[in-house]
C-alpha positions as CSV (number, residue, x, y, z in Angstrom):
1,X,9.1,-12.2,-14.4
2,X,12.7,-10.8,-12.7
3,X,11.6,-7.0,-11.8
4,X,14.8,-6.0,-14.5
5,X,13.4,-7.6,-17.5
6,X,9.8,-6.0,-17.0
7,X,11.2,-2.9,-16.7
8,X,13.3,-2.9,-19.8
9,X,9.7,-4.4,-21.6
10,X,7.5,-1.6,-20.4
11,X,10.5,0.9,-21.3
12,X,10.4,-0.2,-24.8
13,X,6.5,-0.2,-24.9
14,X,5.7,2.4,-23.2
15,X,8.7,4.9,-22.9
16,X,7.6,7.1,-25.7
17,X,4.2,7.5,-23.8
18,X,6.3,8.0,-20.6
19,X,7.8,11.1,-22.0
20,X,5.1,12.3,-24.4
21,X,2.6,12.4,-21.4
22,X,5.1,14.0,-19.3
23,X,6.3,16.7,-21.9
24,X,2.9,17.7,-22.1
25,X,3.1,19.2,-18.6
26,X,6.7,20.0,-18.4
27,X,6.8,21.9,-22.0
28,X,10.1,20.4,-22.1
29,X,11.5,17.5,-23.7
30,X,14.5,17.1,-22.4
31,X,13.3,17.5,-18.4
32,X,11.1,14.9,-19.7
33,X,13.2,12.1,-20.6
34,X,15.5,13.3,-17.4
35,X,11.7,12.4,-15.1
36,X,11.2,9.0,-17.1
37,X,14.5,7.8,-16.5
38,X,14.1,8.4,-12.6
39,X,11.2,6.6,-13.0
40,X,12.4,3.8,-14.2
41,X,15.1,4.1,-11.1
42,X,12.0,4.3,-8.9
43,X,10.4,1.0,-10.4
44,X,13.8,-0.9,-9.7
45,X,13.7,0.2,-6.2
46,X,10.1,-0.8,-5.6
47,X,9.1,-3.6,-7.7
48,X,10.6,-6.1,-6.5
49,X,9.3,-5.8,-3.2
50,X,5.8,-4.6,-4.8
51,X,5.6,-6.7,-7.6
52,X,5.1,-5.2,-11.3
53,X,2.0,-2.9,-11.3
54,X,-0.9,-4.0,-13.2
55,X,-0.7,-1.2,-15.6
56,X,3.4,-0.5,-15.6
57,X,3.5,2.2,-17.9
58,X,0.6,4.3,-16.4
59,X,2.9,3.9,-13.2
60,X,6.1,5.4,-14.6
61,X,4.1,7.7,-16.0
62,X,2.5,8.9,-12.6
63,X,6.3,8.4,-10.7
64,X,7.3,10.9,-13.4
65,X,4.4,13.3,-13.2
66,X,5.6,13.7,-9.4
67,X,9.0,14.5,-10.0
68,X,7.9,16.7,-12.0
69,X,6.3,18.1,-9.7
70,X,9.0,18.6,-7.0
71,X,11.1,20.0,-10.0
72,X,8.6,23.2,-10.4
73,X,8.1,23.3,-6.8
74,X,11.7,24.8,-7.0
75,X,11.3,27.0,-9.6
76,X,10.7,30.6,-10.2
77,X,6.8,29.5,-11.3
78,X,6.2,27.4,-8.6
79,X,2.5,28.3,-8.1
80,X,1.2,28.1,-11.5
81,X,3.4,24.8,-12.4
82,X,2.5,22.9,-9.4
83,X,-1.5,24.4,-9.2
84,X,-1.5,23.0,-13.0
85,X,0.1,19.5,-12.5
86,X,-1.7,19.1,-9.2
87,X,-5.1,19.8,-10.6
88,X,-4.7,17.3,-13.7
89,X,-3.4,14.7,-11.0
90,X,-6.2,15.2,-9.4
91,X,-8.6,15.2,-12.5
92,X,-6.5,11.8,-13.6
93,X,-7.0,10.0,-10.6
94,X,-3.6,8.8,-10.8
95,X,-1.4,7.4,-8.2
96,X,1.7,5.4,-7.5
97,X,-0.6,3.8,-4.4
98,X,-4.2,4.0,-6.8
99,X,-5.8,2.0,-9.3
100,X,-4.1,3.2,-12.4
101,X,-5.9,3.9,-15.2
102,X,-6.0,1.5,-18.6
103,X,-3.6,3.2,-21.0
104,X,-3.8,0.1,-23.8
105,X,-4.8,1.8,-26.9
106,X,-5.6,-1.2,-29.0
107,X,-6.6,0.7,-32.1
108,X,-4.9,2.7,-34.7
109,X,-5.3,5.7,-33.2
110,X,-1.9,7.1,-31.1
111,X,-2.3,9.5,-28.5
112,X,-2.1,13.2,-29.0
113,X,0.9,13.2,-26.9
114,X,2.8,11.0,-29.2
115,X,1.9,13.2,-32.6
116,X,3.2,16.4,-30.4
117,X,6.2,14.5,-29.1
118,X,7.1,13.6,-32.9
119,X,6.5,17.3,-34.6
120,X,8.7,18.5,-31.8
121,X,11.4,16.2,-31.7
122,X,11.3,16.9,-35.9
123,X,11.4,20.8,-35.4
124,X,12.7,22.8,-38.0
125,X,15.1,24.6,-35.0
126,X,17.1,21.6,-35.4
127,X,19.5,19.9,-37.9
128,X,17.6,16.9,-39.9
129,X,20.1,14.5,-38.4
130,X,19.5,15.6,-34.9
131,X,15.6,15.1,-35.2
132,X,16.0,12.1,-36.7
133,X,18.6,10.8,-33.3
134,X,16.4,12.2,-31.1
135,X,13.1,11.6,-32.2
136,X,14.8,8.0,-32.4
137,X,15.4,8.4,-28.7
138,X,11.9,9.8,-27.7
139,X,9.6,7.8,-29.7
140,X,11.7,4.9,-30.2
141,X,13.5,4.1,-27.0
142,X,16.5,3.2,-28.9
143,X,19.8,3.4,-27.8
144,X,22.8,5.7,-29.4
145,X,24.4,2.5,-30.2
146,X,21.2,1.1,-32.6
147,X,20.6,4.9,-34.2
148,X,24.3,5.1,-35.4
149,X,24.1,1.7,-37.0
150,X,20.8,2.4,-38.5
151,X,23.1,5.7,-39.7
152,X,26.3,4.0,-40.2
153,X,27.8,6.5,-38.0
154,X,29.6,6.7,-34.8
155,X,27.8,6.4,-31.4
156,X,29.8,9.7,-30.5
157,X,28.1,11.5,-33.1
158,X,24.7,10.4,-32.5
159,X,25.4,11.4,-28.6
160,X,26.4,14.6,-29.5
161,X,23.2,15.2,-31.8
162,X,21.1,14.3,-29.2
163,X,22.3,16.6,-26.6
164,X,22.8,19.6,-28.7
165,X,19.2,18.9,-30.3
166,X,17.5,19.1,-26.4
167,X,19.7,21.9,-25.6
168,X,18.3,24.0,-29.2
169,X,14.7,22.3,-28.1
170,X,14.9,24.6,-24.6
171,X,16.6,27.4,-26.0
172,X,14.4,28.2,-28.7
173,X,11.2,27.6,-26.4
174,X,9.5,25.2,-28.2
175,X,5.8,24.9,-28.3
176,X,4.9,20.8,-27.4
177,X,2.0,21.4,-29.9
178,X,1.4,19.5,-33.5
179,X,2.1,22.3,-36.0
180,X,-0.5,24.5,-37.5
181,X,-1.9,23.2,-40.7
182,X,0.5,25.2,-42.6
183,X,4.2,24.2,-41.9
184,X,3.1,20.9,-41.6
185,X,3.9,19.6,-45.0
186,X,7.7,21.1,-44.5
187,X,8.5,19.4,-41.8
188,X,6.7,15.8,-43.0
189,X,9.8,14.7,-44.6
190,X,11.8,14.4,-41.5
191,X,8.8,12.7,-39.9
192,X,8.7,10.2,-42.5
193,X,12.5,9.2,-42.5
194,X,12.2,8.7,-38.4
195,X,9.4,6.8,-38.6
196,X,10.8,4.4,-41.6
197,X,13.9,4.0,-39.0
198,X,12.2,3.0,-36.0
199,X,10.1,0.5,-38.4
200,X,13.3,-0.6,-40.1
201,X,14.9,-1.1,-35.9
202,X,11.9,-3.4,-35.7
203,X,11.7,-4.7,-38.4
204,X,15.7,-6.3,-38.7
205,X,16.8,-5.2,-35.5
206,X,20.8,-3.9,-35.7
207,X,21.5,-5.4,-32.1
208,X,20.8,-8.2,-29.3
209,X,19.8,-11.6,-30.0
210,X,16.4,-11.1,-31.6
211,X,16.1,-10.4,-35.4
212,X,12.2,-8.7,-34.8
213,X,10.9,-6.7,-32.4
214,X,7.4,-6.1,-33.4
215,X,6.5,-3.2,-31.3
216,X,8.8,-0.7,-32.8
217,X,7.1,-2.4,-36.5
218,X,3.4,-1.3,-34.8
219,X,4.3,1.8,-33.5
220,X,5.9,3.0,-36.7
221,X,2.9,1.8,-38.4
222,X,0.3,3.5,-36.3
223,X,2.6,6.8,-36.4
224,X,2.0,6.3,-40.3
225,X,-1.9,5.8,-40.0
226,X,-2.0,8.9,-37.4
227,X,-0.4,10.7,-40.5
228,X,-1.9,9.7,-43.2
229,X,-5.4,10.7,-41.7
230,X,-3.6,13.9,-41.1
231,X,-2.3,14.6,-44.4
232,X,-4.7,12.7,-46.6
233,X,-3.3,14.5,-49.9
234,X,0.2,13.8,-49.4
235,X,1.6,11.0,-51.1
236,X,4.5,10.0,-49.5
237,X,2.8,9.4,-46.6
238,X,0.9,6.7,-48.2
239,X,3.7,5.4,-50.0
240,X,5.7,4.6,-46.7
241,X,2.5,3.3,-45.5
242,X,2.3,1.4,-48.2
243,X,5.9,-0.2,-47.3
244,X,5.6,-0.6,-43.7
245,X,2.3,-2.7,-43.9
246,X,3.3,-4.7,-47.1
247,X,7.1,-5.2,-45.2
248,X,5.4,-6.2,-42.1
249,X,3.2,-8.9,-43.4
250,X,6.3,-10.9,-43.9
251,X,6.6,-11.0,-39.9
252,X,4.9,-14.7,-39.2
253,X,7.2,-16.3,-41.9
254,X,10.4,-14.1,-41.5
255,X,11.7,-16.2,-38.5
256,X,12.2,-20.1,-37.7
257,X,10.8,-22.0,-34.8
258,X,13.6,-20.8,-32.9
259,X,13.5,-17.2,-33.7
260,X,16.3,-17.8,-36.5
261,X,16.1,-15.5,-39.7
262,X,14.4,-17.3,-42.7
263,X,15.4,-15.4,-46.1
264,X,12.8,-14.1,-48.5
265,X,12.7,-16.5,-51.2
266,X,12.7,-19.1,-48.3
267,X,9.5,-18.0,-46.8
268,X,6.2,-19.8,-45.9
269,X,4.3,-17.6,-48.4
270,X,1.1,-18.7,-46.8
271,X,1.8,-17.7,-43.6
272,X,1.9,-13.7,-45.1
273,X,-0.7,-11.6,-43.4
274,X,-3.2,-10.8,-46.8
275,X,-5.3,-8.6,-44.3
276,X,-2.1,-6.0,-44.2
277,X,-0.7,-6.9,-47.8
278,X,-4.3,-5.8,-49.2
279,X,-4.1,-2.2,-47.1
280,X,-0.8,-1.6,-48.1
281,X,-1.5,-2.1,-51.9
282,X,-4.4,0.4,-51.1
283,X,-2.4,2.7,-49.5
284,X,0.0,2.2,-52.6
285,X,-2.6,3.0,-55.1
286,X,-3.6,6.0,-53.2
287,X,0.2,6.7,-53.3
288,X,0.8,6.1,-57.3
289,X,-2.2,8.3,-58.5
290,X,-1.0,11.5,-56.1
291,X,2.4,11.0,-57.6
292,X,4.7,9.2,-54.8
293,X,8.6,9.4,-54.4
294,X,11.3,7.2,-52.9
295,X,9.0,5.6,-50.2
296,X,6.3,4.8,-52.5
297,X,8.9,2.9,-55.5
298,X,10.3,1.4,-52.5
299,X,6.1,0.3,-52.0
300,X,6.0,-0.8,-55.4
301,X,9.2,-3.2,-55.1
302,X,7.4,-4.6,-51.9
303,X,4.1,-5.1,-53.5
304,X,6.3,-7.0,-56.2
305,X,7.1,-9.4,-54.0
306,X,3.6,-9.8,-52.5
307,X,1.7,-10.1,-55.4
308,X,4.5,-13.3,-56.4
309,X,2.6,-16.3,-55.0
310,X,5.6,-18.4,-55.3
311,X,9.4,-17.0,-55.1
312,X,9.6,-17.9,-59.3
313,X,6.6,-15.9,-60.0
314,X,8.7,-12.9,-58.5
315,X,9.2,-10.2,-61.4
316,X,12.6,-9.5,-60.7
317,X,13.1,-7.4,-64.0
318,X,10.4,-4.9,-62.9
319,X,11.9,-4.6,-59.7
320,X,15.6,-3.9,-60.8
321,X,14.3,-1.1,-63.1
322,X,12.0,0.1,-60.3
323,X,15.6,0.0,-58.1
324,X,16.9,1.9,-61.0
325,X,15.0,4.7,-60.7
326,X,15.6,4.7,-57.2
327,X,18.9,4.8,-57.4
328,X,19.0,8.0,-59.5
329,X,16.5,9.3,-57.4
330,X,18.2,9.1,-54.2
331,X,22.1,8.2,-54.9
332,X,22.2,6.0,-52.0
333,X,24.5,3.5,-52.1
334,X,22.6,1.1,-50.3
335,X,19.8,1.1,-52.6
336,X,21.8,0.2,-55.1
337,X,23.3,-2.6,-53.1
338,X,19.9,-3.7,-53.1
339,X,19.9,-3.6,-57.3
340,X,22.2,-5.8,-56.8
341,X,20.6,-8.4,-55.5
342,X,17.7,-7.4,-57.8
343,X,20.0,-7.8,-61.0
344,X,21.6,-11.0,-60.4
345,X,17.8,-12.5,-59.9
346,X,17.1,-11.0,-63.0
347,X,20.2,-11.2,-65.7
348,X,22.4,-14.2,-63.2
349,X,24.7,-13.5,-60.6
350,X,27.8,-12.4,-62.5
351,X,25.8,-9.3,-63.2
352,X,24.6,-8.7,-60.0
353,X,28.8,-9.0,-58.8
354,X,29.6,-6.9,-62.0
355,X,27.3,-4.2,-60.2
356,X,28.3,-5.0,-56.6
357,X,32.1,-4.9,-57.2
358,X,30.9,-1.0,-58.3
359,X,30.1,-0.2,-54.6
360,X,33.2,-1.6,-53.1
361,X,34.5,1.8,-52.0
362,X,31.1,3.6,-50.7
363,X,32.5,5.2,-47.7
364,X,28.4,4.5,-46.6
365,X,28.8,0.4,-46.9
366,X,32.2,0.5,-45.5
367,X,32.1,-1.8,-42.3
368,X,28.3,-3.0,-44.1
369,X,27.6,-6.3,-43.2
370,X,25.0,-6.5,-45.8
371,X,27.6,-6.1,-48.2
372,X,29.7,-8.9,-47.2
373,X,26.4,-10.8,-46.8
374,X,25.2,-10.1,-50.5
375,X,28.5,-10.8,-52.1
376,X,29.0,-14.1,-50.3
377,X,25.6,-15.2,-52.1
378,X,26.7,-14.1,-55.1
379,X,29.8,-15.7,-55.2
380,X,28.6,-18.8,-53.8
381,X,26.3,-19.3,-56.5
382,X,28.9,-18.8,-59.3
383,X,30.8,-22.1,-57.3
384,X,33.4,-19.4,-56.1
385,X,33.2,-21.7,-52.1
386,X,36.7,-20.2,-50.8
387,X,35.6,-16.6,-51.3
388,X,32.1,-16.5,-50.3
389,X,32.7,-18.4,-47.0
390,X,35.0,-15.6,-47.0
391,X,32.7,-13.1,-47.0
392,X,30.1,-14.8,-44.9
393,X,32.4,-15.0,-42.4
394,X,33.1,-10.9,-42.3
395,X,29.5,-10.2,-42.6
396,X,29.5,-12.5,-39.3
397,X,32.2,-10.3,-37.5
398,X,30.3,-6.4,-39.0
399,X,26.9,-7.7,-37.8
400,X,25.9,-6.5,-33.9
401,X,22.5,-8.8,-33.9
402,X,23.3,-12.4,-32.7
403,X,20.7,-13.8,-35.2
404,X,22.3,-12.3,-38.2
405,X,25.8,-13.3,-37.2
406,X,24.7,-17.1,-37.0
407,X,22.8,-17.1,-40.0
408,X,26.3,-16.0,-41.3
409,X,28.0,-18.3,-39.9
410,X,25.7,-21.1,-40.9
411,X,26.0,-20.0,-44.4
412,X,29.8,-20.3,-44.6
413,X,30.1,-23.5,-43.2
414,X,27.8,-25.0,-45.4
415,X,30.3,-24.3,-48.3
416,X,33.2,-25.8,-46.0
């Protein structure tokens, strides 16, 4: 493998370990990212002459402790910092030159590091949008180009967010620590939207030429496991638990033989993973009888669609009113693009138009392929050909993920 494209693998499986290890000893997230990135530089030098370490991430991780290192040295608390670092070093074992140490954590457990690194990128110093961007960043390895689509904002923005948010992250010193017991449940709510983003970047990625990366899925599910056990009494938690594992059941059956989307009511149904639909409807119940919000009807919908063994068996009335409630729960205009869709199964497709036409001047869906997408179906199955190629063909030119924009494309020349 070209030394390039196994660094960009071990940054997006490893990176949030990178940082969370080295944060640990800097006490600052932002010098942190700054000491992964230059090790990343370092592995592009050195690899391919080297070759790729057996245990890559453990390697950028000890690159970065050493930096790290050189960057206290200059400091005002030289001795203590460097003392501290070297010792652990020491206790570690690691080594650019040494055997490096198996980091694979193959269970559900996530290290310490990570839980710190997500309380602290969520702090309450910080504006909800900026910990969701930067937590985004830390945890996710996404760029400021996938977060402002996931926002349907401008990459600007989410540059700006980011910055100010390492800037308040140093100014208001910090703590990397998980929260006491007591201010946890405040700040769960801005741990829970992060975490349903990263899943949701994995789950339909917003750029490149893959429509899944599975990583980001497993990460955001362990990061919901990690919290759960945490907060055993709070239902949300289980209720975007609930979603993620039920969600990313679908994964085996969601893409083609050549990695092309395959719709929903297109899917191999035996190819879902039970093993993960049966813990999320756990996770669900748990959800239901402590009295779940948003996440957990968005559960219920999911567990709708599981429990269906064939796409007619679907109970598409009980999952527009379930949308319903959502809708006046939360407002957002892209839930009820989705009781749309959930309406025209249910009542025909004019009615799910009537509805759609309704959302035409959301500022949120403005530029939305999804809309485009969702009305070309409709559209095309009320024999309307000329105005839902149409709109195929816009969703094709709003999308930024190659697999989406030929599924588009597919779908408006078959009405040509």
């Amino acid at each position: 493998m070209p030394a390039r494209d196994a660094v960009e693998d071990v940054v997006r499986a490893e990176w949030a370990r990178v940082v969370a290890g080295v944060a640990r000893f800097t006490g600052d997230v932002g010098l942190a990212e700054e000491l992964a990135q230059d090790a990343v530089v370092a592995a592009l030098e050195q690899w391919p002459d080297s070759g790729v370490p057996r245990n890559a991430g453990a390697w950028l991780t000890t690159v970065a402790k050493r930096r790290a290192v050189d960057v206290f040295r200059r400091t005002e608390n030289e001795q203590r910092k460097y003392a501290e670092l070297g010792r652990d070093l020491e206790i570690d074992g690691e080594g650019a030159d040494m055997e490096l140490p198996d980091l694979d954590d193959s269970g559900d457990h996530i290290d310490d590091d990570l839980l710190r690194l997500v309380f602290v990128s969520c702090h309450p110093a910080l504006a909800v949008p900026s910990r969701v961007a930067l937590t985004l960043r830390l945890l996710g390895g996404l760029t400021t180009a996938e977060i402002a689509r996931a926002y349907l904002t401008s990459e600007p923005t989410v540059a700006a967010r980011i910055t100010r948010a390492k800037k308040a992250l140093a100014a208001a010193g910090v703590p990397f620590e998980v929260p006491p017991v007591a201010e946890r449940r405040e700040r769960l709510g801005s741990v829970l939207e992060v975490i349903y983003l990263i899943f949701n970047e994995g789950y339909s990625a917003t750029t490149g030429d893959d429509w899944l990366r599975p990583g980001l899925c497993d990460d955001a599910i362990r990061l919901g496991r990690v919290l759960a056990g945490l907060t055993p009494d709070e239902p949300e938690v289980h209720g975007l638990l609930a979603l993620m594992e039920i969600q990313a059941s679908r994964a085996a059956a969601r893409t083609g033989p050549s990695g092309e989307p395959v719709l929903l009511l297109d899917q191999d149904r035996t190819l879902w993973d039970r093993p993960m639909i049966d813990r999320g409807l756990t996770a669900l119940d748990r959800a239901d009888r402590l009295g779940g919000g948003p996440y957990t009807l968005q559960a219920a919908i999911a567990a709708c669609h599981a429990r269906a063994a064939r796409p007619e068996d679907t109970d598409w009335d009980r999952i527009a009113a379930i949308y319903a409630v959502l809708a006046a729960m939360t407002g957002s205009p892209v839930v009820e693009l989705n009781r749309a869709v959930a309406v025209s199964m249910a009542s025909g497709p004019q009615a799910g138009l009537d509805l759609l036409d309704t959302l035409a001047d959301a500022p949120a869906l403005r530029g939305y392929h999804l809309l485009s997408s969702v009305r070309g179906d409709l559209l095309a199955k009320l024999g309307r050909a000329d105005e839902a190629r149409a709109e195929f063909e816009r969703a094709a030119e709003l999308t930024r993920n190659t697999r989406e924009r030929e599924l588009s494309l597919e779908r408006a020349r078959s009405l040509g």
